[in-house]
C-alpha positions in Angstrom: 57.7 -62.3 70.7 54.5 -60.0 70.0 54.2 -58.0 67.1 54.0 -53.7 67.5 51.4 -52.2 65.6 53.0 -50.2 62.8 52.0 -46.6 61.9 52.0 -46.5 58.0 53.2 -43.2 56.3 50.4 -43.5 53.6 47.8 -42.6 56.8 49.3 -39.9 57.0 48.4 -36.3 55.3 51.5 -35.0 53.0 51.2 -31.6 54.4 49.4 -29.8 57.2 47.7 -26.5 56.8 50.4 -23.4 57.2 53.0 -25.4 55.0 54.5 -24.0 52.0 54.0 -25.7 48.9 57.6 -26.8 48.6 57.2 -28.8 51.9 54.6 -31.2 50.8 55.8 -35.0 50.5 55.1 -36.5 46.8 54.1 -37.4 44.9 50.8 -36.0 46.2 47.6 -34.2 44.7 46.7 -30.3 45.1 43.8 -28.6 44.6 43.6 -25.0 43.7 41.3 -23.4 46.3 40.8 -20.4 43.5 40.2 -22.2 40.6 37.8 -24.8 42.6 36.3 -22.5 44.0 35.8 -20.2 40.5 34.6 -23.4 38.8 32.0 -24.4 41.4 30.5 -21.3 41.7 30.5 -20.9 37.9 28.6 -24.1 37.4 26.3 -23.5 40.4 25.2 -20.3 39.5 24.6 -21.2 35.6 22.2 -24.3 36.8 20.5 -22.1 39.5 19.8 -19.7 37.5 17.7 -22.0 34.6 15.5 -23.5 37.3 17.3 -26.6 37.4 18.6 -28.7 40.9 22.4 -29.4 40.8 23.2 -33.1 42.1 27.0 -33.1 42.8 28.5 -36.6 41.2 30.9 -37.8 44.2 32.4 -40.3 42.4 35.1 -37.4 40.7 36.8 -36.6 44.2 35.2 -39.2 46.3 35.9 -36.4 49.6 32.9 -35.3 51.8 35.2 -32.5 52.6 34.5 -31.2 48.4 30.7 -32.8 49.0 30.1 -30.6 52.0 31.1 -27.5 50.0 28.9 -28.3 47.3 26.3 -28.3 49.6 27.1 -25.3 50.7 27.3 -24.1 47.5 23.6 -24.8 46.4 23.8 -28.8 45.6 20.4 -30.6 46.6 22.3 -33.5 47.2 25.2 -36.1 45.6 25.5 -38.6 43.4 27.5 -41.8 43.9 28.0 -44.7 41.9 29.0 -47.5 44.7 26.6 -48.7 47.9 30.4 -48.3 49.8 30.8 -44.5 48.7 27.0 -44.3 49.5 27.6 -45.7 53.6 31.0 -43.4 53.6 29.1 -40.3 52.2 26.0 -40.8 54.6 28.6 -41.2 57.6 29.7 -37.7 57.0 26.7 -36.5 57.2 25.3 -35.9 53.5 21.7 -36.6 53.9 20.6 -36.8 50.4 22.6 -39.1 47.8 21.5 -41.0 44.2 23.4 -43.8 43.2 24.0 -43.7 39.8 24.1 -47.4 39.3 22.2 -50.2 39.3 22.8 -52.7 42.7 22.5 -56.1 42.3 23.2 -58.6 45.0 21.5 -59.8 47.9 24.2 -58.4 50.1 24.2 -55.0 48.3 20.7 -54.5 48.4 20.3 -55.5 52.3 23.3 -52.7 52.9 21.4 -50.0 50.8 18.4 -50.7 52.8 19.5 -50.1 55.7 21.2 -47.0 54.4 17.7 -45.9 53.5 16.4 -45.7 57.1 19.9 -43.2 57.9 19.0 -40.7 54.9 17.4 -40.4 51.4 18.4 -42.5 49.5 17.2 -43.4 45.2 19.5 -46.1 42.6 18.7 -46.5 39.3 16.8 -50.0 37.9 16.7 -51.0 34.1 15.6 -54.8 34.7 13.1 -56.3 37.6 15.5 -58.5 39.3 17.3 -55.2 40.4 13.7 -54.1 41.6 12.6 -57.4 43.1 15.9 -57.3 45.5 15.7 -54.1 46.4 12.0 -54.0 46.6 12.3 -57.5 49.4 14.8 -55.9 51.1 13.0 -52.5 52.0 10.0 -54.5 52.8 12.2 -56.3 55.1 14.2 -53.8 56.7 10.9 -51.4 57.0 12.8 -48.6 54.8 12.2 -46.1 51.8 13.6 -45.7 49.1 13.1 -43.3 45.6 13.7 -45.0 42.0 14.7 -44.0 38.6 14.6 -45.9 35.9 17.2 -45.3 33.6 17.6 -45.1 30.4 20.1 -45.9 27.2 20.5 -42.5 25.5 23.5 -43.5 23.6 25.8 -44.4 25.9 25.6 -48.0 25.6 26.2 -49.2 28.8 23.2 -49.6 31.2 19.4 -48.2 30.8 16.3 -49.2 29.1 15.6 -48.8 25.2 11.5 -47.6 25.0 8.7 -47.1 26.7 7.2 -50.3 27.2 10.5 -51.7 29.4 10.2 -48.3 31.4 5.9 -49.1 32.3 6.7 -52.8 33.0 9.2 -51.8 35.6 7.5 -49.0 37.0 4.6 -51.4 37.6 7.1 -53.7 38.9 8.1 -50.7 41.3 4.9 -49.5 42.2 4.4 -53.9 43.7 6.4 -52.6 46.4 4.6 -49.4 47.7 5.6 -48.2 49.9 8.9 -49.2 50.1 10.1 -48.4 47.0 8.4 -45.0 44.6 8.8 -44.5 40.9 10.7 -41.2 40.9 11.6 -41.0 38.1 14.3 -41.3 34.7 17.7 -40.9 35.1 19.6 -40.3 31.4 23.2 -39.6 31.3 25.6 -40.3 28.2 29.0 -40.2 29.6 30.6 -40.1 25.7 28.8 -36.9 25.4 30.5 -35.1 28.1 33.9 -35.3 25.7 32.4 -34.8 22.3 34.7 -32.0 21.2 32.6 -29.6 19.1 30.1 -27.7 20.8 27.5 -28.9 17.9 28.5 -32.4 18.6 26.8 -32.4 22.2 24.4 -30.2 21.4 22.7 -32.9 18.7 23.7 -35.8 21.5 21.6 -33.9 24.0 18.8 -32.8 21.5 18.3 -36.9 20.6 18.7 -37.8 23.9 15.8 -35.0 25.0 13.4 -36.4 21.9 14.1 -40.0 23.5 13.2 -39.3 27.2 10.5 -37.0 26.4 8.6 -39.7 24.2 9.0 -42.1 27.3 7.9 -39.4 29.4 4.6 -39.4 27.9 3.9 -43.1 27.4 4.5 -43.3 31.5 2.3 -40.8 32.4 -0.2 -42.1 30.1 -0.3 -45.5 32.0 -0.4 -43.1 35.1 3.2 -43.3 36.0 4.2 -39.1 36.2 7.5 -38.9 36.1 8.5 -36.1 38.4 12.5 -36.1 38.3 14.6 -36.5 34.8 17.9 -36.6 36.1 21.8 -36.9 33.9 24.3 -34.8 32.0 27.7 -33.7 33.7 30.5 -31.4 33.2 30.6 -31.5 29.3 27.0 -30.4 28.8 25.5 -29.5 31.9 24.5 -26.2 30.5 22.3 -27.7 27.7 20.3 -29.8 29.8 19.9 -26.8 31.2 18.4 -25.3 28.9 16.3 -28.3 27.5 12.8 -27.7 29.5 12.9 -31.7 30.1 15.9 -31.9 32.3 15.2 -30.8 36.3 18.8 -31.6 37.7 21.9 -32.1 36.3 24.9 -34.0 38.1 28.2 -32.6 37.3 31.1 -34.2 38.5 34.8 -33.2 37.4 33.8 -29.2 37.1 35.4 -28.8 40.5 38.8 -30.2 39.8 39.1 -30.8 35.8 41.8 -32.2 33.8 43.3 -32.4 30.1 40.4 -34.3 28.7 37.7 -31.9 29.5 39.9 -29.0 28.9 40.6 -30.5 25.1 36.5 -29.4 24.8 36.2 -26.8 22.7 33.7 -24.9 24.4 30.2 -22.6 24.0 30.5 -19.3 22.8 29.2 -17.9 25.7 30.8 -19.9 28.7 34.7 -19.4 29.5 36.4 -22.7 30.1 36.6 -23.9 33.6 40.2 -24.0 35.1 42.2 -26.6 36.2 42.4 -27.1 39.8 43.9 -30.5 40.3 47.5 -30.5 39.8 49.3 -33.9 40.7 53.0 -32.9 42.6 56.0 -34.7 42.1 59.7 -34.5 42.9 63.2 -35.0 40.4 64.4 -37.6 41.9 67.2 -38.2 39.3 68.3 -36.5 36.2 70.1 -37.5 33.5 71.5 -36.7 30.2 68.6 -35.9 27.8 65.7 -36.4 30.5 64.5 -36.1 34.3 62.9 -38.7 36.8 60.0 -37.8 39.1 58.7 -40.1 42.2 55.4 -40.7 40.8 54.0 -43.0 38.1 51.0 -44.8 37.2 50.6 -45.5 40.9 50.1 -41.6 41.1 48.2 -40.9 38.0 45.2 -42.3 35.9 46.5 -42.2 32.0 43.2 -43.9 30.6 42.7 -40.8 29.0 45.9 -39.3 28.5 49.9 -38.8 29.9 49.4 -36.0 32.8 50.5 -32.9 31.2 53.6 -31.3 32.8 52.8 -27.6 34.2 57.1 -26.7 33.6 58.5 -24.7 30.5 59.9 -26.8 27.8 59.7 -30.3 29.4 56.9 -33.1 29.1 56.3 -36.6 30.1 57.6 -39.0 28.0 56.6 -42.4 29.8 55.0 -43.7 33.0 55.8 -46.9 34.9 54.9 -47.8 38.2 56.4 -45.6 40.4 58.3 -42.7 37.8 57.8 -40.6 35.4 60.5 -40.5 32.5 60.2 -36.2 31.6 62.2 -34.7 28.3 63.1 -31.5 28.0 62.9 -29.6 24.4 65.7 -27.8 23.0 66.7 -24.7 25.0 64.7 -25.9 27.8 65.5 -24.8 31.9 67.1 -27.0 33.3 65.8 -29.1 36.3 67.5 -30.1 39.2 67.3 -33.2 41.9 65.0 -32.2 44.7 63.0 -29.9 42.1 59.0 -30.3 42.6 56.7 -30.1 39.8 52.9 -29.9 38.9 50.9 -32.0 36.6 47.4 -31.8 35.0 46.2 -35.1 35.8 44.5 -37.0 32.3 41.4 -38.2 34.1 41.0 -36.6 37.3 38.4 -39.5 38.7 40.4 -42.7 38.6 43.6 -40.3 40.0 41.9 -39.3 43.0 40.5 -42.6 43.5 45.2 -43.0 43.7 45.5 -40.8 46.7 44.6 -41.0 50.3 44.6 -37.2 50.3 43.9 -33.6 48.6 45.8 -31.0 49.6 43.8 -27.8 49.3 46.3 -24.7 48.6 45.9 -21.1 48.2 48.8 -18.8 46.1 51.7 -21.1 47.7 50.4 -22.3 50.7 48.4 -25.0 52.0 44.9 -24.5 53.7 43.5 -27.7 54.5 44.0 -31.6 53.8 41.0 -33.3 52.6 40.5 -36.8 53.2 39.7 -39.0 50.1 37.8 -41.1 52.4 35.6 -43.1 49.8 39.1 -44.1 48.3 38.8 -47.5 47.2 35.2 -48.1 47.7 34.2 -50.4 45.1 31.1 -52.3 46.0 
């Protein structure tokens, strides 16, 4: 007996444009066409307007619906951190895409040549074997690509430490002319996008700025200018900015934030951006001293926090895999089965990365359903 081909309800989008609010099938994830749209204009402006580049990071909403309107809305180009999102990105058309990563692996490296030859394409190197590969496989596949050596600036994760690493593999780079060009440093210190205090990334920028810039001169003494400094994101995008070293700056969650970047305290001079990601979820049961809702950690990211509920006198208590345990406070409205709900997702990257979907709203009704097509996309 042969098998049908089943249709599988996750393919499918949880609303369609015209639909009321109310109507969409959860637990899903919104996005608040006014807020994103406040925020990325906001952002965009404030870069444009210091003579920097803005270089969307892709990896926060992984859509090429949200990269196409960044485009739009004065991006050069993206940033990625996966050859998989790169190849999903390019597909869609964006022409002009960093990976913020370094690629290691014969396979990898033969995928992002190729990728080269379909549009422009730079990674990020901090040890010779990553150069070597990619360096053989341009040569081999007759491609181009730009790249940045990247440097630890307090992060602790990947990057070079001084100058003599960052002239050993730029001469390492320049061995495979012209397939590959030293473009540059890339310098981004993710821990200093959630330093609380104002003065606490300001002095994690200003050290990071003294690093580079020392760098900066030993390569150009040894004939290596370096014509692109690239880093920062939401948390302090505004004081590379500002630094004179700096000449893009790659923002990510500023279109869709959540509670962790909202728990920022921020500059004087720059209102906080607004939350446009709201995860949706249904009472499914409710019982004496709390409330169920259909989605769990399946639904939401709590690396960096319980999503906060958006409802008057109730919050989360616990998440398991597919609920959400909510308690109300004393005096609190009461909820009822079938009752939908938002929440203000912890860490809006790894909760996209959830959902097959965004569902673009505006006031109470939905406008579009964007794809997260680079879902899943891990190597």
């Amino acid at each position: 007996m042969g098998h049908k081909e089943l249709s599988f309800a996750s393919q499918a989008a949880p609303a369609l444009p015209g639909d009321s609010i109310n109507h969409v099938d959860t637990p899903a994830l919104l996005v608040d066409l006014d807020a994103f749209e406040d925020n990325l204009a906001r952002v965009h402006t404030r870069v444009l307007q210091a003579g920097l580049k803005v270089r969307s990071h892709g990896k926060a909403h992984k859509s090429p619906a949200i990269a196409h309107r960044q485009l739009e809305a004065g991006a050069i180009g993206i940033c990625c951190q996966k050859v998989s999102e790169a190849e999903i990105f390019v597909q869609a058309g964006i022409q002009d895409i960093l990976i913020t990563n370094q690629i290691v692996g014969l396979r990898k490296v033969a995928r992002v040549a190729a990728l080269a030859e379909r549009a422009k394409l730079a990674i990020c190197v901090d040890h010779p074997l990553q150069v070597e590969q990619i360096g053989d496989a341009a040569s081999k596949q007759g491609s181009h690509l730009d790249v940045l050596i990247e440097v630890d600036i307090g992060h602790q994760r990947c990057g070079i430490s001084n100058a003599h690493q960052a002239i050993d593999l730029a001469r390492t780079i320049e061995q495979y002319s012209p397939h590959l060009r030293f473009a540059g440093i890339h310098a981004f210190r993710g821990s200093a996008q959630h330093m609380r205090l104002p003065q606490e990334r300001a002095a994690a920028v200003a050290s990071a700025v003294e690093k580079v810039r020392d760098i900066i001169r030993e390569l150009a003494a040894s004939d290596f200018p370096c014509n692109t400094v690239t880093g920062g994101g939401t948390g302090t995008y505004m004081l590379e900015a500002a630094s004179s070293l700096y000449t893009e700056v790659q923002p990510g969650s500023y279109v869709l934030m959540d509670t962790d970047y909202a728990a920022n305290t921020p500059e004087a001079d720059s209102p906080p951006l607004r939350h446009a990601l709201f995860g949706l979820c249904t009472v499914i049961s409710v019982q004496a001293g709390h409330a169920v809702l259909d989605g769990g950690l399946k639904a939401f990211a709590v690396d960096h926090g319980l999503p906060r509920l958006q409802f008057p006198g109730w919050s989360v208590q616990t998440l398991s895999d597919e609920h959400t345990v909510i308690v109300p406070e004393a005096g609190a409205a009461p909820l009822h089965v079938g009752d939908k709900v938002r929440l203000i997702p912890g860490h809006c990257d790894p909760t996209v990365n959830l959902h097959d979907w965004l569902i673009a709203y505006r006031g109470e009704t939905v406008h579009e359903a964007w794809p997260v097509s680079a879902r899943g996309a891990l190597f």
